[in-house]
C-alpha positions as CSV (number, residue, x, y, z in Angstrom):
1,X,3.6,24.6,3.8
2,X,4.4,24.5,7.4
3,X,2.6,26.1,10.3
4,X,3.7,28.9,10.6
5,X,3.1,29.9,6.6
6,X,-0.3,28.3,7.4
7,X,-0.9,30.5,10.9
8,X,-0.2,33.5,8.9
9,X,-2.1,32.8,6.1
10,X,-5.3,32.1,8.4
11,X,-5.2,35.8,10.3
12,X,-4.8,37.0,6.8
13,X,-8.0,35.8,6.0
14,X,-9.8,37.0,9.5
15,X,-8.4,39.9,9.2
16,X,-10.1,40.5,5.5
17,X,-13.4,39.3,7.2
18,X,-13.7,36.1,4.5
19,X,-15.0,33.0,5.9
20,X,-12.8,30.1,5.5
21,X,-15.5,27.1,4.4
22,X,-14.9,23.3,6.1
23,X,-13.4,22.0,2.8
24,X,-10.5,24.4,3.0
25,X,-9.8,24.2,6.8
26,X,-9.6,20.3,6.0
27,X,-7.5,21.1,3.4
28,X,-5.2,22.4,5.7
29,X,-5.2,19.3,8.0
30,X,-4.3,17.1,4.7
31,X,-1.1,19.6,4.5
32,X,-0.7,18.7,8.4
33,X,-1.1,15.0,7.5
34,X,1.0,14.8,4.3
35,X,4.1,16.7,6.5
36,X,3.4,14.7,9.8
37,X,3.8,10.9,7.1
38,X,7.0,12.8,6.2
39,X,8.1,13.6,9.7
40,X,7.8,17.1,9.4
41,X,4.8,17.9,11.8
42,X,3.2,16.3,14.6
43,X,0.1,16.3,17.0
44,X,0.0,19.4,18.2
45,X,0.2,20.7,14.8
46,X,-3.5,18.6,14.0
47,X,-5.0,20.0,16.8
48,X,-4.1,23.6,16.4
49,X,-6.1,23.5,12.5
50,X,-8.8,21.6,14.5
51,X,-8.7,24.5,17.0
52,X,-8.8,27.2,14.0
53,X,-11.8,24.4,12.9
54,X,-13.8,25.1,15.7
55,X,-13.1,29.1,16.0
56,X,-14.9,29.0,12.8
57,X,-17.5,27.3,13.4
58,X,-18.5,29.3,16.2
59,X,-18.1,32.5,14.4
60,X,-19.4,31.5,10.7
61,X,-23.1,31.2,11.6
62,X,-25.2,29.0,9.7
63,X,-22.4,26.7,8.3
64,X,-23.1,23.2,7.6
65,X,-21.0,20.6,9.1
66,X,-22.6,17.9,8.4
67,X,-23.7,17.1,12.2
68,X,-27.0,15.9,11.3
69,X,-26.3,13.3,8.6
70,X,-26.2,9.5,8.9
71,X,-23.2,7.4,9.9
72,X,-21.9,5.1,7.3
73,X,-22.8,2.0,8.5
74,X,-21.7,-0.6,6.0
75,X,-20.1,-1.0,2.7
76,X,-23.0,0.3,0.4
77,X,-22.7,3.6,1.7
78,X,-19.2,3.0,0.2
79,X,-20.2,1.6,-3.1
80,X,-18.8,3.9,-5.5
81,X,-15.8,4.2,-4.3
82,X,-15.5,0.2,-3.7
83,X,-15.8,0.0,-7.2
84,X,-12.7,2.1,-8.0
85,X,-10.6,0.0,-6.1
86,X,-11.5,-3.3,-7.3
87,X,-7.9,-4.1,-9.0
88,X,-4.8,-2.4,-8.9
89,X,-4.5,1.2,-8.4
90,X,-0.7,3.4,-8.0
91,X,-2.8,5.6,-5.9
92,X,-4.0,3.0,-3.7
93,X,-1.5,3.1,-0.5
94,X,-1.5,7.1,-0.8
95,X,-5.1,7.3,-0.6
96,X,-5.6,5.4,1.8
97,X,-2.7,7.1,4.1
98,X,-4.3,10.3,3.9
99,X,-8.2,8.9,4.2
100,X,-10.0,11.5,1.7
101,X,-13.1,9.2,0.8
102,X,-14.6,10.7,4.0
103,X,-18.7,11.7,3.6
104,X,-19.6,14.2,1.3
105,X,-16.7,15.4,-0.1
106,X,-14.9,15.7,3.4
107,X,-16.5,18.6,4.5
108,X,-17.7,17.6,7.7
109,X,-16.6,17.7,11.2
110,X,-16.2,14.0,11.1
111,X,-13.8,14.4,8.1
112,X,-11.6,16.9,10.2
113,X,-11.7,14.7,13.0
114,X,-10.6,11.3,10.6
115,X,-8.0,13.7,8.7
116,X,-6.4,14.5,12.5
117,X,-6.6,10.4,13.0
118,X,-4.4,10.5,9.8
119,X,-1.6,13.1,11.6
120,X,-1.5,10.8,14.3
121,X,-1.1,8.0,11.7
122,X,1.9,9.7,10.1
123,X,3.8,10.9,13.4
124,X,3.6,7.4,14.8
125,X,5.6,6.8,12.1
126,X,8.6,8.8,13.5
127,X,7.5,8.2,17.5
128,X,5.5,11.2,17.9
129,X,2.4,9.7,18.8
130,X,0.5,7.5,20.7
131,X,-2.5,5.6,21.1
132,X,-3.7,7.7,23.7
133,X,-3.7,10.2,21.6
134,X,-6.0,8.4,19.2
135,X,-8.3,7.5,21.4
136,X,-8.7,10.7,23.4
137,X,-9.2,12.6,19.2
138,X,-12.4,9.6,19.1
139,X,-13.5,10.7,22.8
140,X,-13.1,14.4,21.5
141,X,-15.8,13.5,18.7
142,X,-18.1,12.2,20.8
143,X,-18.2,15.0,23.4
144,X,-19.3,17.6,19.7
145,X,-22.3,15.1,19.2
146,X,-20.1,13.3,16.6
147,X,-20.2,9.6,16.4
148,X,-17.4,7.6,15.1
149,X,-18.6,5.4,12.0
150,X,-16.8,2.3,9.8
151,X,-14.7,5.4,7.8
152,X,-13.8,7.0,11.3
153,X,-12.8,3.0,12.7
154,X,-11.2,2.1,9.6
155,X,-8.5,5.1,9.8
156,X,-8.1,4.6,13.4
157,X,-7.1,0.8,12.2
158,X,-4.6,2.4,10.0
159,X,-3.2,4.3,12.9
160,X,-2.7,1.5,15.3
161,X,-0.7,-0.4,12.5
162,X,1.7,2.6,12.0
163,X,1.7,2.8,16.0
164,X,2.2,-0.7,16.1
165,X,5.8,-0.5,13.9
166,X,7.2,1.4,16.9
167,X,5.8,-1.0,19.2
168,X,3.1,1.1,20.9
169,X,0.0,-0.6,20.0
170,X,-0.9,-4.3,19.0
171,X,-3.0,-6.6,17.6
172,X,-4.9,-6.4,20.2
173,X,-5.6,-3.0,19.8
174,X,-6.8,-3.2,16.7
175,X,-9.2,-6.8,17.7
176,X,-10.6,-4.3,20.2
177,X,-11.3,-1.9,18.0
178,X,-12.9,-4.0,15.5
179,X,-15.3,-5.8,18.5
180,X,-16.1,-2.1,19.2
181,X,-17.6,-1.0,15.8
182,X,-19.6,-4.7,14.9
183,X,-21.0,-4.2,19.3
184,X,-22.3,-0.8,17.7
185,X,-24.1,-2.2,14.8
186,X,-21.3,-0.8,12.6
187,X,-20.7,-3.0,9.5
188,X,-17.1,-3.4,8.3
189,X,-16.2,-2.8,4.7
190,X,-13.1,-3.7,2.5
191,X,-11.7,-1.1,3.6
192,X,-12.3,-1.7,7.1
193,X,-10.7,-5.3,6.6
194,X,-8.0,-4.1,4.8
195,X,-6.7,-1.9,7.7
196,X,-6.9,-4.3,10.3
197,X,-4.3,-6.2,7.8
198,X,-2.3,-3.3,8.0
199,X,-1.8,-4.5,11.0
200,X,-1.3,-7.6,10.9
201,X,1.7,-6.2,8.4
202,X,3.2,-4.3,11.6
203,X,3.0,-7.0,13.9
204,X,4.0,-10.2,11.9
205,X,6.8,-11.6,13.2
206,X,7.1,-8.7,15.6
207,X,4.6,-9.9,18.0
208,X,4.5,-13.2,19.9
209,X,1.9,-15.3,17.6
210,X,1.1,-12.9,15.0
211,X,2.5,-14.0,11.4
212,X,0.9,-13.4,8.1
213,X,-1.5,-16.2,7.8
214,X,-3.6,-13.7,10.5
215,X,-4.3,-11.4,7.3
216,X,-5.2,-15.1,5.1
217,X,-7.9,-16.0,8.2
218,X,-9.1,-11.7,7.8
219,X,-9.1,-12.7,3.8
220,X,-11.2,-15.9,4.8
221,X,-13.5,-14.0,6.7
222,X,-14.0,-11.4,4.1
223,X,-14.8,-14.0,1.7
224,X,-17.8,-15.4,3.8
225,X,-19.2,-12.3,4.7
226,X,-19.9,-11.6,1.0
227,X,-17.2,-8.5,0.7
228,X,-14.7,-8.6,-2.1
229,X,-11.9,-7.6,-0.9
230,X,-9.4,-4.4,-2.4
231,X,-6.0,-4.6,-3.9
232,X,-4.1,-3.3,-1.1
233,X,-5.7,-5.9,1.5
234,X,-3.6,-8.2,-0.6
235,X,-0.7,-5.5,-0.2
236,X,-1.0,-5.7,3.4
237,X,-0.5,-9.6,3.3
238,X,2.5,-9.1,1.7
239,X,3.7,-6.7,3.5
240,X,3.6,-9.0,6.3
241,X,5.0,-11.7,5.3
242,X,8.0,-10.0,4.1
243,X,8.4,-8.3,7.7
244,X,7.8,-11.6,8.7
245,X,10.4,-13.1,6.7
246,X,13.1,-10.3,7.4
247,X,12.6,-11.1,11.2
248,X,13.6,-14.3,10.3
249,X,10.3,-15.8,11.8
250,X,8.6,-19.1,10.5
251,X,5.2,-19.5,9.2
252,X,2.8,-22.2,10.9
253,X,1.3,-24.7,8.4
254,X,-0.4,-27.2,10.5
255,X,-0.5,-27.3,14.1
256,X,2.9,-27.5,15.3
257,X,4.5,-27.1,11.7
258,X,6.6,-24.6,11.5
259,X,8.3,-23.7,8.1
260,X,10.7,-20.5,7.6
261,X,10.4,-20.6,3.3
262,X,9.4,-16.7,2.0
263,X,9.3,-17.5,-1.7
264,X,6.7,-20.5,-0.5
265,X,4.9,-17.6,1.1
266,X,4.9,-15.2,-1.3
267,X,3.7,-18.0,-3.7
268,X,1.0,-18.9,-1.2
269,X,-0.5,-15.3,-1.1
270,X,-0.3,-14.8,-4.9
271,X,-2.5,-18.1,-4.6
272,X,-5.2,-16.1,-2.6
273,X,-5.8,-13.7,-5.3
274,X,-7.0,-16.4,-7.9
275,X,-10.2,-17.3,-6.4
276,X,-11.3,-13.5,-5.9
277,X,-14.2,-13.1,-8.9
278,X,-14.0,-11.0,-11.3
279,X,-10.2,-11.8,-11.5
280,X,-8.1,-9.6,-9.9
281,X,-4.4,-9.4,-10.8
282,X,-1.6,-8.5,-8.7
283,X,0.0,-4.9,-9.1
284,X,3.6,-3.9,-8.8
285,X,2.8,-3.0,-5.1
286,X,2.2,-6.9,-4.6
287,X,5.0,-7.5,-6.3
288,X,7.1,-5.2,-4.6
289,X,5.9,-7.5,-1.2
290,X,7.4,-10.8,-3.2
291,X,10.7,-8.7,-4.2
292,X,10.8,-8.2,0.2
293,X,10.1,-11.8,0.8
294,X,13.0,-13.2,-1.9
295,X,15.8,-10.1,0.0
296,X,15.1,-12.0,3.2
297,X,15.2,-15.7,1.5
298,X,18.7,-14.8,-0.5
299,X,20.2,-13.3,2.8
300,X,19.7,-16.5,4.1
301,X,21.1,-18.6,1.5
302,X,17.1,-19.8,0.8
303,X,16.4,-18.5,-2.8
304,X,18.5,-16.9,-5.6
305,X,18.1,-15.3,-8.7
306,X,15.9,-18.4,-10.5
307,X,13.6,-17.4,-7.7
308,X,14.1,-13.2,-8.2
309,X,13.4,-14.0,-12.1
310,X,10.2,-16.0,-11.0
311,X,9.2,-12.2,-10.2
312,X,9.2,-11.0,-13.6
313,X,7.9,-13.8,-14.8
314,X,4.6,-13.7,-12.7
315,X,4.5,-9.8,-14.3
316,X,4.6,-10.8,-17.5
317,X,2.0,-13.4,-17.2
318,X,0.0,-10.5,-15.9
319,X,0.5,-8.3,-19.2
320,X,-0.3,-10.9,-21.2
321,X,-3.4,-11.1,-19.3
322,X,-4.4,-8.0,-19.4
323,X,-3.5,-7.0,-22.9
324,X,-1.9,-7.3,-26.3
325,X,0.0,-5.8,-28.6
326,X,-1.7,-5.1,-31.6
327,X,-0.4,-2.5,-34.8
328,X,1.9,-1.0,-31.9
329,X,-1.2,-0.1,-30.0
330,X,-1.4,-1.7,-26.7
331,X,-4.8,-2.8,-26.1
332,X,-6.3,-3.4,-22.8
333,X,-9.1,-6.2,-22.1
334,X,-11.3,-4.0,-19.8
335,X,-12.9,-6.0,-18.8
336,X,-10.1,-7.1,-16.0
337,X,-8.9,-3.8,-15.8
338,X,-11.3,-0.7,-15.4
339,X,-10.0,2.1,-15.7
340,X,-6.8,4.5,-15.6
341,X,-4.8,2.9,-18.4
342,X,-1.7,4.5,-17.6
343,X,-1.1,2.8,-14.7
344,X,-1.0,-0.4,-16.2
345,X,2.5,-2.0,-15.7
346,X,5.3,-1.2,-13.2
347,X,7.1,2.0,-12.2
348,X,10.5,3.0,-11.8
349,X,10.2,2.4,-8.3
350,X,9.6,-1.1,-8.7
351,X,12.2,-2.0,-11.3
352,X,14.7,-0.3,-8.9
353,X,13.8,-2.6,-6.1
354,X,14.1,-5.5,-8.6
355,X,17.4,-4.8,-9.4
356,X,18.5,-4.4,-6.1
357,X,17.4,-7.9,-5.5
358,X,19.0,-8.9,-8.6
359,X,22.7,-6.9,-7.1
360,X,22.1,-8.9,-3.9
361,X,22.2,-11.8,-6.2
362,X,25.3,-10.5,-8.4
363,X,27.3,-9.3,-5.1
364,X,27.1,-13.0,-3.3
365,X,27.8,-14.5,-6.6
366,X,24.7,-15.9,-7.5
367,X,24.1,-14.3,-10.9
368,X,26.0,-12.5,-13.7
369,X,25.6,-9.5,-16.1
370,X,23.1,-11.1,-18.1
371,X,20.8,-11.5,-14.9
372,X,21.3,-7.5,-14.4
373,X,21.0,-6.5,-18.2
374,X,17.5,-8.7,-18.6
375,X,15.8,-6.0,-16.3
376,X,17.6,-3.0,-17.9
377,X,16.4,-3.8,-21.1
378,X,12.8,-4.6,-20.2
379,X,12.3,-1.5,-19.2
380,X,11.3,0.3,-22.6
381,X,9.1,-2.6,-23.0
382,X,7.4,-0.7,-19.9
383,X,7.4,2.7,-21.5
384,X,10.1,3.7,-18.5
385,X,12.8,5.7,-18.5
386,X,15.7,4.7,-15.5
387,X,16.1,7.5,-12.6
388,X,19.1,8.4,-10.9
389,X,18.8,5.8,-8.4
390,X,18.5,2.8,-11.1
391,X,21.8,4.4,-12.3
392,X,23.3,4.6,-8.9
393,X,22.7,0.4,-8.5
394,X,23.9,0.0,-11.9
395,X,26.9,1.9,-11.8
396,X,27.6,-0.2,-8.2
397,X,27.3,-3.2,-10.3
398,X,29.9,-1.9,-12.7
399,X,32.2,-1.0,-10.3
400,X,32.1,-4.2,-8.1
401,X,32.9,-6.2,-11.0
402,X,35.8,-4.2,-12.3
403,X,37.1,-4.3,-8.6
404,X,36.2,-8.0,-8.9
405,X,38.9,-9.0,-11.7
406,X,41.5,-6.6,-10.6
407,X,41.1,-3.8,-13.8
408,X,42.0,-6.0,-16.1
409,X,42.0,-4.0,-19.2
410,X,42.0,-7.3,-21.6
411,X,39.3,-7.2,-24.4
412,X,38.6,-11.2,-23.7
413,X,37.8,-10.2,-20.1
414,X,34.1,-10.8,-19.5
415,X,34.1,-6.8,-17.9
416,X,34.9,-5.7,-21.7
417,X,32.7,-7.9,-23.5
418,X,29.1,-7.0,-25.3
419,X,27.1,-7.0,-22.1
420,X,29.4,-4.5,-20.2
421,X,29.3,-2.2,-23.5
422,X,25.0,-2.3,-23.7
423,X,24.9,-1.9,-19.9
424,X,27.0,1.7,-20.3
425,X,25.0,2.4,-23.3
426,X,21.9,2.0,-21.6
427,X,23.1,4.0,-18.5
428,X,23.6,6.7,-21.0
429,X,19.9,7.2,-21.8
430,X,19.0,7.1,-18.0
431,X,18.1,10.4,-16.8
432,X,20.1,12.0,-13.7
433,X,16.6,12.3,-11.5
434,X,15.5,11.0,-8.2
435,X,12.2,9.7,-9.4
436,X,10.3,9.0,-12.7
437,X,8.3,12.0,-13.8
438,X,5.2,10.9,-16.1
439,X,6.6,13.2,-18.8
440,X,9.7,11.0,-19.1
441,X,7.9,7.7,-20.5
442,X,8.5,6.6,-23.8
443,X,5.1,7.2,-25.7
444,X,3.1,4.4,-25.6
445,X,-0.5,4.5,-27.4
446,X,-3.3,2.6,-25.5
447,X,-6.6,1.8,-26.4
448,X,-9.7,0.2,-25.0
449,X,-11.2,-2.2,-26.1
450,X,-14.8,-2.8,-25.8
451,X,-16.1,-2.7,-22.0
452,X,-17.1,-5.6,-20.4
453,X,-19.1,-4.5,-17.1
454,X,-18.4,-7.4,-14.3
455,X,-20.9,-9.4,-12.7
456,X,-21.3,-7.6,-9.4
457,X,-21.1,-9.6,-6.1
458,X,-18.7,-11.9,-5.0
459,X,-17.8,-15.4,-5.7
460,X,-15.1,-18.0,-4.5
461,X,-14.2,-21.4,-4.1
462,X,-15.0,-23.0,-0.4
463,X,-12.8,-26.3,-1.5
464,X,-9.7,-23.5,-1.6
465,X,-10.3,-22.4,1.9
466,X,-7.7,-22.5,4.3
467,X,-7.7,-24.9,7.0
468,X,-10.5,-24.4,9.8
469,X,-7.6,-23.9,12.7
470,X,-6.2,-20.6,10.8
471,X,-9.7,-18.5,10.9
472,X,-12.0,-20.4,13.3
473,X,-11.9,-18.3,16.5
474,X,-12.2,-14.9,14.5
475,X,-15.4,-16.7,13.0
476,X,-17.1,-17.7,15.7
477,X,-16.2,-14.3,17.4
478,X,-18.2,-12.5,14.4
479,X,-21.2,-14.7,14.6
480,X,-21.5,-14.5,18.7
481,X,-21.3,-10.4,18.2
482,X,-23.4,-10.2,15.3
């Protein structure tokens, strides 16, 4: 919906005399936010809905905006939703994007505020914002008696990181920011931790002295402060390290060591996740980071497709880990996995990145048909159905290898042999859509088995630390603040 749809809309209502309450008005700043991470809106579009915000609020007498409750201060005051988010969750880079775990239910002035944070997020994206804009949307709180907490720091985190991509903030920035909240009593939370990897993720390899192992010294820090950290911090270390790696930018080792290897990398982070307790397993958006990392190694002649089937290989030891196959029934040990079923296993989405990887591969002549058609075939075993895009890469395949032997027409000729024929059979069942719509899996029965609640807190292994050097200074900046 844009604004004007949504202008209209609003003098609709005044003029009918109905009272608009907070929740809807934020509502309206999600649409803002959703259209400005799309490209479609931008600042000015956030603070008209937080002008409309504040007409209200000085005609609707009596409404509750949530001015006199507390700040959240540290991560209990998070708990619930910390528990959501302990392993691998499709929803996890959206929601945390658009920021709605914001005090009660969102509808507060503070929430509107943090939802405008999140337009600035998104139009940073496309160079319509700025960090001055940020900052003057926290100095705007504070004049209406409304003081940032670790929510409102953690989404202005995720907008320096998108600012950042562009160039127009920095790491910096976002150590500033963090200094800020801990000098205000402010606690941070996973959350918090995970958005000042986000940007580490923007400025790896982008910014003199920042690479990955930044977000591994973060990680080290969470771990001694107690936290247990989220799926998508891990995401965020990827993340970098494939920017990293497509920069073409080494990672330091030791002091003075230097090494440019992104499968060693990748390998490195997947490392990090094993002494998180209870386990945590890495999700397709992890995996989606390693696909990144072994693009950049292969267009540099330093991996090939033993090291893109590595990739698979770490997802099926993850299946197996998580469940079994029993009378055709999947069955899911929930005890590593807590809820939402469904999304166990990959998308569409990331299949479609793995085969691009794979035709990378095929089109510098590091693998054959029976590389591609390995994928293809695994993906019924994921209850998914192939989109118009895994047909697009496909049928590129197929045509680079008929150019490839000149249209031969010969039945010995390796373009007409069995593999050719089951690829085109299985292009057939694909559907002709841009994305995979839930409705189109194969069915697939799940069942749980019985629950097995974890042991809360959070436990790991000091002799797996990194080296002192890597997280020292951040360490000793926490203890002098704190």
């Amino acid at each position: 919906m844009d604004m004007a749809t949504l202008r209209m809309c609003f003098q609709a209502m005044k003029a009918s005399e109905l009272v608009m309450e907070p929740g809807m008005l934020n509502m309206c700043m999600f649409m803002v936010a959703g259209r400005a991470h799309g490209g479609d809106a931008g600042v000015e579009d956030g603070m008209a809905i937080l002008e409309w915000i504040h007409e209200e609020n000085k005609t609707a007498g009596g409404m509750d905006w949530g001015l006199d409750r507390p700040k959240r201060m540290n991560g209990e005051d998070y708990a619930d939703m910390i528990h959501e988010r302990l392993n691998y969750s499709s929803c996890d880079e959206r929601m945390r994007d658009y920021h709605p775990w914001t005090d009660y239910a969102g509808n507060t002035l503070r929430s509107s505020y943090e939802i405008l944070l999140s337009v600035i997020q998104g139009a940073g994206k496309h160079g319509k914002a700025t960090l001055t804009d940020a900052q003057r949307v926290i100095d705007e709180m504070i004049e209406y008696g409304v003081e940032p907490d670790m929510g409102t720091y953690s989404q202005l985190l995720l907008t320096v990181a998108s600012l950042a991509n562009s160039g127009r903030a920095s790491m910096r920035d976002a150590n500033a920011i963090m200094e800020r909240m801990m000098e205000e009593g402010i606690k941070p939370c996973t959350l918090t931790y995970g958005s000042w990897c986000a940007v580490v993720a923007s400025c790896a390899g982008n910014e003199e002295g920042v690479t990955w192992r930044d977000g591994e010294a973060i990680l080290e820090i969470v771990y001694r402060l107690g936290i247990r950290p989220d799926s998508q911090l891990f995401c965020y270390i990827m993340k970098a390290a494939a920017n990293q790696a497509e920069r073409g930018v080494a990672t330091p080792w030791s002091p003075g060591e230097y090494v440019y290897d992104p499968v060693r990398d990748a390998e490195h982070i997947l490392k990090l996740m094993d002494r998180v307790y209870p386990k945590m397993y890495p999700g397709d958006s992890i995996l989606d980071g390693y696909i990144d990392l072994v693009k950049a190694a292969v267009k540099r002649n330093k991996a090939g497709i033993n090291e893109a089937k590595r990739i698979l290989q770490v997802l099926q030891e993850v299946d197996d880990s998580l469940c079994h196959i029993e009378d055709g029934t999947v069955r899911i040990r929930s005890d590593c996995w807590e809820d939402r079923p469904m999304d166990l296993g990959p998308n569409i989405d990331f299949f479609n990145s793995y085969l691009e990887l794979v035709q990378l591969c095929f089109n510098r002549g590091g693998a054959n048909l029976a590389d591609i058609l390995q994928p293809v075939l695994l993906l019924k075993n994921w209850s998914l159905v192939g989109d118009l895009k895994t047909k697009t890469i496909l049928k590129d395949i197929l045509t680079h290898q008929e150019e490839s032997c000149g249209g031969c027409r010969e039945h010995s000729c390796h373009l007409h042999g069995p593999q050719v024929e089951e690829l085109r059979k299985q292009l057939e069942a694909m559907h002709d859509l841009p994305f995979d719509l839930m409705w189109l899996r194969y069915e697939r029965k799940y069942k749980r088995e019985p629950y097995v609640q974890s042991v809360p807190g959070v436990r790991f292994r000091y002799d797996e630390a990194p080296p002192e050097w890597l997280y020292k200074d951040i360490w000793d900046g926490l203890k002098a603040i704190n």
